[in-house]
C-alpha positions as CSV (number, residue, x, y, z in Angstrom):
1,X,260.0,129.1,99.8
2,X,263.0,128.4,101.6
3,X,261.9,124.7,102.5
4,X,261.0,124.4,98.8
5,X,264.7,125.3,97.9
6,X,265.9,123.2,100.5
7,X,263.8,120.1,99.8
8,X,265.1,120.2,96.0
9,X,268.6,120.6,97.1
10,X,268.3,118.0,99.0
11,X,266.4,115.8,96.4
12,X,269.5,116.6,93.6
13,X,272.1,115.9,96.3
14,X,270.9,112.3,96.2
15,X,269.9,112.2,92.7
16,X,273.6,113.1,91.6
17,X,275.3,111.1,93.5
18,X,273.9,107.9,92.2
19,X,274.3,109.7,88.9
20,X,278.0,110.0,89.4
21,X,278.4,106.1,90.3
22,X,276.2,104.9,87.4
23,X,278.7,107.4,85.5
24,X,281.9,105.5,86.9
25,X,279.9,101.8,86.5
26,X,279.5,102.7,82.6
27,X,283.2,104.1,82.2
28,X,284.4,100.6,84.1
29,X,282.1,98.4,82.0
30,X,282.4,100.0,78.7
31,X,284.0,97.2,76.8
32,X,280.9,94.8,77.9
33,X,277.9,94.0,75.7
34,X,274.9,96.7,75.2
35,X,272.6,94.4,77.5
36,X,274.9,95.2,80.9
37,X,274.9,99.2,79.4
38,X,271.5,99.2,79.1
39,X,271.1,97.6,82.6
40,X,273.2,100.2,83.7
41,X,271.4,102.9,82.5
42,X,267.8,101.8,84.1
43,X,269.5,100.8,87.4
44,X,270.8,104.6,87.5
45,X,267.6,106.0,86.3
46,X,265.6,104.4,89.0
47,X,268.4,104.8,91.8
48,X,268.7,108.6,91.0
49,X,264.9,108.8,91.5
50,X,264.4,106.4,94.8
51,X,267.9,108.5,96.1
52,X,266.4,112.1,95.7
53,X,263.0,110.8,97.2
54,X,264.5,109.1,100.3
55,X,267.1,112.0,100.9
56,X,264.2,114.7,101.2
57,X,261.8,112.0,103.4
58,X,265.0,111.5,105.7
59,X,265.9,114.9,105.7
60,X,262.2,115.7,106.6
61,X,262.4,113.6,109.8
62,X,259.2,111.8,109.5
63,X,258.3,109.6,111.7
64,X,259.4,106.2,111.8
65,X,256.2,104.8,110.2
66,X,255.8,106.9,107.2
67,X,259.7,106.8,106.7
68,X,258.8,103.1,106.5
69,X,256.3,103.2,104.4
70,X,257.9,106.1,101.8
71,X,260.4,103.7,101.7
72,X,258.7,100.9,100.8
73,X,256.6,102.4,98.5
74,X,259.6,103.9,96.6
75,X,261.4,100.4,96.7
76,X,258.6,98.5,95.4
77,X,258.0,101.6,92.4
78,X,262.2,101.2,91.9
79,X,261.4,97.5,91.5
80,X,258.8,97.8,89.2
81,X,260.5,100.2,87.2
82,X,263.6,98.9,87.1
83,X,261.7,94.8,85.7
84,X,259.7,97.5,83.0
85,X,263.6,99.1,81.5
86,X,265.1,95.7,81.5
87,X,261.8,94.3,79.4
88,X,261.5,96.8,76.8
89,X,265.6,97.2,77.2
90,X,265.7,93.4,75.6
91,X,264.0,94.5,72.2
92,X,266.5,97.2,71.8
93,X,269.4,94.4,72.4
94,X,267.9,91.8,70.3
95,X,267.9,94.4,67.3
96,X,271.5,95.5,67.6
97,X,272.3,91.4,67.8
98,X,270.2,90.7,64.7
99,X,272.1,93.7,63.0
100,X,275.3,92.5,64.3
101,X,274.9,88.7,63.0
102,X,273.9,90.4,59.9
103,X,277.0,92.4,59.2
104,X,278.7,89.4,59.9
105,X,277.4,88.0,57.1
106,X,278.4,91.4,55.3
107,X,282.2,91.0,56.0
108,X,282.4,87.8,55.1
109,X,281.7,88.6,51.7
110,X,278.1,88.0,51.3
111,X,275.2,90.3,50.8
112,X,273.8,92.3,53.5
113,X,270.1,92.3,54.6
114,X,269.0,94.3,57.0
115,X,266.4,93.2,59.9
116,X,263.4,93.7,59.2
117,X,262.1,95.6,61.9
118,X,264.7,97.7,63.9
119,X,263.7,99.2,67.5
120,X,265.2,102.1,67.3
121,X,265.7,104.7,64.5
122,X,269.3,104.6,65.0
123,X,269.4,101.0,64.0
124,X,267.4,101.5,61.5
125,X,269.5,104.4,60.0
126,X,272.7,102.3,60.3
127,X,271.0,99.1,58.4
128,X,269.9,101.5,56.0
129,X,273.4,102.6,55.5
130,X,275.4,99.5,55.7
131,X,272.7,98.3,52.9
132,X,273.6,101.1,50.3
133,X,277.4,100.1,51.4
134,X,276.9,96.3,50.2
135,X,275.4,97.2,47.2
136,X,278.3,99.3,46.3
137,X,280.5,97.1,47.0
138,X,279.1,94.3,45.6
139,X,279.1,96.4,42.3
140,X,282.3,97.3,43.0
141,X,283.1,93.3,43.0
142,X,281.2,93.0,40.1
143,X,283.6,95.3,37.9
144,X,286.8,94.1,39.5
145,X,285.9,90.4,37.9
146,X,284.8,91.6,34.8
147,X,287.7,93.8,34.2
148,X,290.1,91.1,35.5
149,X,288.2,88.5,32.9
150,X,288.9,91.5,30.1
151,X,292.5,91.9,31.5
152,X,293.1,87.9,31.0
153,X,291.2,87.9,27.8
154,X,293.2,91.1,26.4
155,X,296.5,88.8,27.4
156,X,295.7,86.1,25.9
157,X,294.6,88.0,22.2
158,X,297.7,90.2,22.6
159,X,300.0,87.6,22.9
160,X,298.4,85.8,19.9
161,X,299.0,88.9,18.0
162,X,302.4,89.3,18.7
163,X,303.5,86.0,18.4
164,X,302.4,85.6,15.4
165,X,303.8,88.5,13.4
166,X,307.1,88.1,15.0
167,X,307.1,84.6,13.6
168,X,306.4,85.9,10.2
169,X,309.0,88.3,11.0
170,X,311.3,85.9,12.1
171,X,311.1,83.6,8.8
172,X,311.5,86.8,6.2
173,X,314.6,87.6,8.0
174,X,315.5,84.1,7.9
175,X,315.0,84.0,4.2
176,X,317.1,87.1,3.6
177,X,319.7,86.1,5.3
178,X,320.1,82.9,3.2
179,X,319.7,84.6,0.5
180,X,316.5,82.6,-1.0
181,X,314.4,85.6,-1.8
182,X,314.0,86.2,-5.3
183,X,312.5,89.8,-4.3
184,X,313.9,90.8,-1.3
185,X,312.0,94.2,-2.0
186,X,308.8,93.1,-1.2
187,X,309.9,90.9,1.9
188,X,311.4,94.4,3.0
189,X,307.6,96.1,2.6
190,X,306.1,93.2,4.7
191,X,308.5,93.7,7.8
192,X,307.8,97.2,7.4
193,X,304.2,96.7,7.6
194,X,304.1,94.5,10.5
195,X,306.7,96.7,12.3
196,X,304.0,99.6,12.0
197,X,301.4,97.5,13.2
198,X,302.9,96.1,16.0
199,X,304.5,99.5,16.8
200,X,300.3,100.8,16.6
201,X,299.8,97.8,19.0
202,X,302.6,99.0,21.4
203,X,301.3,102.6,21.5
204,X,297.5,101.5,21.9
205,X,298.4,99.2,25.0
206,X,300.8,102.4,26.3
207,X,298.1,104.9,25.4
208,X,295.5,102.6,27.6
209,X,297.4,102.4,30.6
210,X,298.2,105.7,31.3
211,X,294.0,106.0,30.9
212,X,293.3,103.4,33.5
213,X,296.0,104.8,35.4
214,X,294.3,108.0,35.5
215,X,297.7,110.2,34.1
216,X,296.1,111.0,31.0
217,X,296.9,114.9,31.1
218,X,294.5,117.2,28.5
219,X,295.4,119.9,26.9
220,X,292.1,121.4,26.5
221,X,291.1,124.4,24.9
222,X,287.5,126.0,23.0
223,X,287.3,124.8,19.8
224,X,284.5,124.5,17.4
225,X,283.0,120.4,16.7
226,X,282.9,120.9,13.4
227,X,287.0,121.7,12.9
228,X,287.0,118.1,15.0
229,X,285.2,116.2,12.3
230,X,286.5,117.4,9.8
231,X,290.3,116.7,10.8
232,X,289.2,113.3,11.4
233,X,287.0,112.7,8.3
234,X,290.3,114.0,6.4
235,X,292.4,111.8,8.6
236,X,290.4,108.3,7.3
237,X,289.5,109.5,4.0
238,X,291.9,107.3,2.0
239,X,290.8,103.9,3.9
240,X,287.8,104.8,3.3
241,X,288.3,105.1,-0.4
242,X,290.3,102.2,0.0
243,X,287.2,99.5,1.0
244,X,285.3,101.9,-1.2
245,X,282.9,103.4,2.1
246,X,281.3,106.4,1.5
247,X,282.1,109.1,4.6
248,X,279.0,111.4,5.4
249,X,279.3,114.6,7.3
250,X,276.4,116.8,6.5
251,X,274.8,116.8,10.0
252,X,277.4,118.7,11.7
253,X,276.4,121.6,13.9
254,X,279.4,124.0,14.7
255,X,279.1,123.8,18.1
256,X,281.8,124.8,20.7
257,X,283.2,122.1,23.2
258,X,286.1,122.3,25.2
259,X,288.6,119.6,25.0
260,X,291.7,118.1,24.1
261,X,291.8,118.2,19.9
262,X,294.7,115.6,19.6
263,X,292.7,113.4,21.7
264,X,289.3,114.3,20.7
265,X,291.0,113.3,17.1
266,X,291.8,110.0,18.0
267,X,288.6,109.3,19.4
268,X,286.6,110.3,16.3
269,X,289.3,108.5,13.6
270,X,289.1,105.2,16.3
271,X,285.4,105.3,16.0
272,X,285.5,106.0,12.0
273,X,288.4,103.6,11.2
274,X,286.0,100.8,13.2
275,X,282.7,101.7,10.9
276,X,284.9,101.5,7.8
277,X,286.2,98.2,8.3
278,X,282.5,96.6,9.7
279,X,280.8,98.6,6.4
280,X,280.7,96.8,3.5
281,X,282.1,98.2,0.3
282,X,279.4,100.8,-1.4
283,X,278.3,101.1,2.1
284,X,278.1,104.3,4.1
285,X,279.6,106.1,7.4
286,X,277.9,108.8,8.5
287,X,279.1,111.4,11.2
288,X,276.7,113.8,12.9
289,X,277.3,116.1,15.9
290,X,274.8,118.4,17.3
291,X,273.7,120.0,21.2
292,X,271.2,118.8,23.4
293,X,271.0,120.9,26.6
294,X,274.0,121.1,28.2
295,X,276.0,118.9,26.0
296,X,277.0,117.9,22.3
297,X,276.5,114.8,20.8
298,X,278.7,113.2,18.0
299,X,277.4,110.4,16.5
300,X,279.3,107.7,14.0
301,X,276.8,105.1,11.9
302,X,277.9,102.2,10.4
303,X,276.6,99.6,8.2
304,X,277.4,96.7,10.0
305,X,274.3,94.9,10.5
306,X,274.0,95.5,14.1
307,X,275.6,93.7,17.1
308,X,274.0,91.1,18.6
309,X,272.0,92.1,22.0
310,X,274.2,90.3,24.1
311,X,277.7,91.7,23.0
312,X,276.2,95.7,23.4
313,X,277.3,95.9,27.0
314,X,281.0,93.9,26.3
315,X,281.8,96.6,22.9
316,X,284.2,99.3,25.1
317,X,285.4,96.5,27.0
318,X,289.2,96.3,26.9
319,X,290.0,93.5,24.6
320,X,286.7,93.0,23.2
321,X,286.6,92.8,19.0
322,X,283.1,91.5,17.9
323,X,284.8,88.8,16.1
324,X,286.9,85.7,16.7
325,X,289.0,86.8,14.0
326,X,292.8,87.1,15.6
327,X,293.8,89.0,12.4
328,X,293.2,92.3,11.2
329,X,291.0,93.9,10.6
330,X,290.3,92.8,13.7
331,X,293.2,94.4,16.0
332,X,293.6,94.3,19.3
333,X,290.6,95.1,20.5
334,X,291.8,98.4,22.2
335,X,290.4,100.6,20.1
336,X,287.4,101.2,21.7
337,X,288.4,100.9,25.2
338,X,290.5,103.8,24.5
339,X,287.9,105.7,23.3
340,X,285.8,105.2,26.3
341,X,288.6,106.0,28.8
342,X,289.4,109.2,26.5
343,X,285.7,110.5,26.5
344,X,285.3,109.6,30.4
345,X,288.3,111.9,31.1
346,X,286.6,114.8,29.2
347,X,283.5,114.4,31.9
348,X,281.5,112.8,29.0
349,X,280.7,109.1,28.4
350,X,279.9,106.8,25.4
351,X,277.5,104.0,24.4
352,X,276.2,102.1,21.4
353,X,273.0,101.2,19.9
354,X,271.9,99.2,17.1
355,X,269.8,101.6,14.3
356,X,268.2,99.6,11.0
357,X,271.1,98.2,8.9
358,X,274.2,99.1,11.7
359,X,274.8,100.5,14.7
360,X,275.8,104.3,16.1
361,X,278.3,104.8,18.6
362,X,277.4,108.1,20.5
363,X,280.3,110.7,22.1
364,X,278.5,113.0,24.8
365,X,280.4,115.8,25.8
366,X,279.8,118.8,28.2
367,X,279.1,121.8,25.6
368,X,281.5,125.0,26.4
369,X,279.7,127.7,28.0
């Protein structure tokens, strides 16, 4: 037992020695490519092996024959061994260059496709990985242009807009000034109505960046969906008696959300005051809320015809309006935008769909517990 013990000391004396230098040779040739790492790591392998075996046979004293010939018989294994690593070594190397040429691609803005086959699961697991990462960010590059083409689009409209009621503005006061107004009363009720509607405009483009600046702060509390239609349905009566829409409200469930009323308001009159002015006269708006699961749904339907397929995905875009129109009704195109960033800040979202005769813009909203 005690040469047993002995031989085996003997056997990891030698194999932990070359251990130690392949340790050293991999901290001094760290920075070099995985082919001289991987050589490395065979060249250790098979040294720590052919170091414990020739310890023990010199520390046997055998004769000088069979010392010869366990040497050479370990050499020529070490040599094999060693050609076998560095071969299948190569596909592992080849792999981590394929995936290196394409993450080059990656970073310089293009798509990333991983290699087809990789030889080790690692590599695999990281193409996998730096796949789902170029798809996200590829979306990611997808909404920052078309947000930027919205932002240049919403310039352009607003600036329209302002420019030209300020000229209007700018000639009335002209014209009282010189005193050529035979009723300067009712050049008094235009500036006042463009003053309001530019002063709407100011607080719609205020109101929408503090949303995509995420600094919208709620005020929530439990309230019941039905109090929330009706406020608004009171709220857009008169316009809607005005373009002589008729305002439906029968399908309301009273069901409990949790949410910001004066916000939740503002949602609901943007979305009503939008059906009234795309409904013909005699025409109705109906406004329906009920659950579903976990959440509640309000629902506004118009008579508008319908929106054409290829304008559904573009209708809570900032600055989008449906129409070429730069008047009103019209506006800015903000309204909807802000209903959007209003609902997504509640934890809900909100889409559109075209139904027989219009379209219904839907509000989903987590239902309160």
């Amino acid at each position: 037992m005690r040469d047993v013990l002995l031989i085996a000391a003997y056997a990891a004396l030698g194999a932990a020695a070359a251990g130690l230098l392949g340790a050293l040779a991999l901290r001094l040739l760290r920075q070099r490519p995985l082919a001289v790492s991987l050589a490395v790591v065979a060249v250790v392998t098979v040294g720590a092996m052919l170091a414990g075996t020739l310890t023990v046979a010199w520390a046997m004293f055998l004769s000088s024959h069979d010392l010869w010939v366990v040497t050479t018989v370990c050499a020529m294994a070490a040599v094999v061994s060693l050609a076998v690593a560095l071969l299948l070594g190569r596909s592992v190397v080849a792999g981590s260059r394929a995936l290196a040429a394409a993450t080059r691609t990656f970073g310089d803005g293009g798509g990333f496709a991983a290699p087809r086959r990789a030889p080790t699961a690692e590599l695999a697991e990281l193409g996998r990985e730096l796949a789902a990462t170029s798809a996200r960010l590829a979306a990611s590059r997808e909404r920052e242009r078309a947000l930027e083409a919205s932002r240049r689009e919403l310039v352009a409209w607003i600036s329209h807009d302002l420019r030209t009621p300020l000229a209007g503005l700018r000639a009335m006061t002209e014209a009282l000034e010189d005193g050529i107004v035979a009723d300067p009363w009712r050049y008094h009720a235009q500036i006042r109505a463009e003053v309001e509607r530019l002063s709407g405009m100011v607080g719609d483009l205020f109101e929408l960046s503090r949303i995509q600046a995420g600094v919208l702060a709620l005020a929530t509390s439990r309230m019941s969906v039905y109090d929330l239609v009706g406020d608004a349905i009171a709220g857009v009566d008169p316009l809607a008696r005005e373009h002589g829409v008729r305002l439906e409200g029968t399908g309301v469930e009273a069901v409990p959300v949790e949410v910001d009323g004066r916000e939740m308001t503002r949602v609901l009159a943007n979305l009503l005051v939008n059906a009234i002015h795309r409904t013909p006269a005699d025409g109705t708006v109906a406004i329906a809320a009920h659950r579903e699961a976990d959440s509640v749904v309000l629902s506004v339907t118009d008579g508008c015809g319908g929106i054409p397929a290829e304008d559904l995905p573009r209708v809570f875009d900032t600055g989008w309006r449906g129409t070429p129109s730069r008047t009103p009704p019209a506006g800015a195109g903000l309204g909807l935008a802000i209903v959007r960033g209003i609902v997504e800040a509640h934890a809900g979202h909100a889409a559109v769909r075209n139904v027989p005769g219009g379209c219904r813009f839907e509000v989903v909203l987590p239902a309160a517990g």
